[in-house]
C-alpha positions in Angstrom: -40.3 83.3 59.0 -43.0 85.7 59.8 -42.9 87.6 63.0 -45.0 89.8 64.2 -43.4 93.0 66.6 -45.9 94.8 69.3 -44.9 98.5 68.9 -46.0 101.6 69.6 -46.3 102.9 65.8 -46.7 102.3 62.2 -42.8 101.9 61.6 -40.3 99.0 62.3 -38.2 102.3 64.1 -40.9 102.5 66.4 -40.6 100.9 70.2 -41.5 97.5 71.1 -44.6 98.2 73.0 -44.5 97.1 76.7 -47.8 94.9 76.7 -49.0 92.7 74.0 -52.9 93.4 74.9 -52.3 97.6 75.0 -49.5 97.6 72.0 -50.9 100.2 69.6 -49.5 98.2 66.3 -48.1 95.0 65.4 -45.8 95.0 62.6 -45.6 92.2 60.9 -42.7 90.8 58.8 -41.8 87.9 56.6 -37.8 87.8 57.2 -37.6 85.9 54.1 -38.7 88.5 51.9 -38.2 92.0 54.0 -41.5 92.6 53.4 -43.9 94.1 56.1 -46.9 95.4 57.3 -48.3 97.1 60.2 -51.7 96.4 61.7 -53.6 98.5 64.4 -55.0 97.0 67.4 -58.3 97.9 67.8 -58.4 96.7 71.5 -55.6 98.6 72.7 -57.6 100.9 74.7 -59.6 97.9 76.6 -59.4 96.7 80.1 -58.2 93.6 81.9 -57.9 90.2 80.0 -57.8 92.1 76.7 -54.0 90.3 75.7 -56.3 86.9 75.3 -58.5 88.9 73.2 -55.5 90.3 71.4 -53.3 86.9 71.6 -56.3 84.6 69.5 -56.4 87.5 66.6 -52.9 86.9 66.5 -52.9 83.5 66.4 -55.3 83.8 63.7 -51.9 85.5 61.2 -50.0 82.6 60.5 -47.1 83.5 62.7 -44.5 82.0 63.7 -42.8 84.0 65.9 -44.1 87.3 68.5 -41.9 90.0 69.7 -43.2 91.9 72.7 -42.6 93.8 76.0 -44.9 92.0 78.2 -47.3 89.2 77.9 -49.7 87.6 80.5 -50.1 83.5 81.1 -53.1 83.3 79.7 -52.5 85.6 76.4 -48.8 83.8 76.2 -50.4 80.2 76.9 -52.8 81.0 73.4 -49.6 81.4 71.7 -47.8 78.6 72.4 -50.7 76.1 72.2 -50.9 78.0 68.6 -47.1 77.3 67.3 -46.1 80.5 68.0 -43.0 81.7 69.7 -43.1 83.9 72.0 -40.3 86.3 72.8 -41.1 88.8 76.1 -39.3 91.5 77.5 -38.3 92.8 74.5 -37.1 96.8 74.6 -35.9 99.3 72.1 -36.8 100.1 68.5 -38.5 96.8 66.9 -35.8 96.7 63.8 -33.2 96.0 66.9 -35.5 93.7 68.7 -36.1 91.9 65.4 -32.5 91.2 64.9 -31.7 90.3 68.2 -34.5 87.8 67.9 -33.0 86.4 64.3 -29.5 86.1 66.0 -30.7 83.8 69.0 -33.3 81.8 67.2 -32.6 82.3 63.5 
């Protein structure tokens, strides 16, 4: 599975960020493997209706799965209609977010 964590830095210790559009990062990781990266969003600094921006680069990953701290309608509406779930108010360091996540849909 490949999830991808909105966080506020490079590392999976770092916070789940508390809107998908503003998150500094996204770290991605294939759970299969334990592998990961991190990738900066370049919009974070933009203003209203930037988490549809942010949600149709996403979809763009092959995801299957999004942790985050806050998502609008239209941004979270992108992400179903694109396969993806979506798990929302999401808090803490992203490792612990990640495996809550992989306990309740796993």
């Amino acid at each position: 599975m490949r999830v991808a964590i909105a966080t506020d830095g490079e590392e999976r210790s770092s916070n789940v960020a508390e809107d998908i559009g503003h998150a500094p990062f996204f770290i991605v990781v294939d759970t299969d493997t334990n592998e990961c990266f991190s990738i900066r969003n370049e919009h974070a600094g933009g203003s209203h209706g930037i988490g549809m921006t942010v949600a149709k680069e996403l979809s763009s990953l092959n995801l299957d799965a999004i942790i985050v701290g806050g998502i609008g309608p239209h941004g979270y509406k992108i992400l179903i209609q694109a396969g993806i779930t979506v798990a929302s108010d999401e808090e803490g360091p992203a490792e612990k977010a990640l495996e809550a996540f992989l306990r309740r849909h796993g």
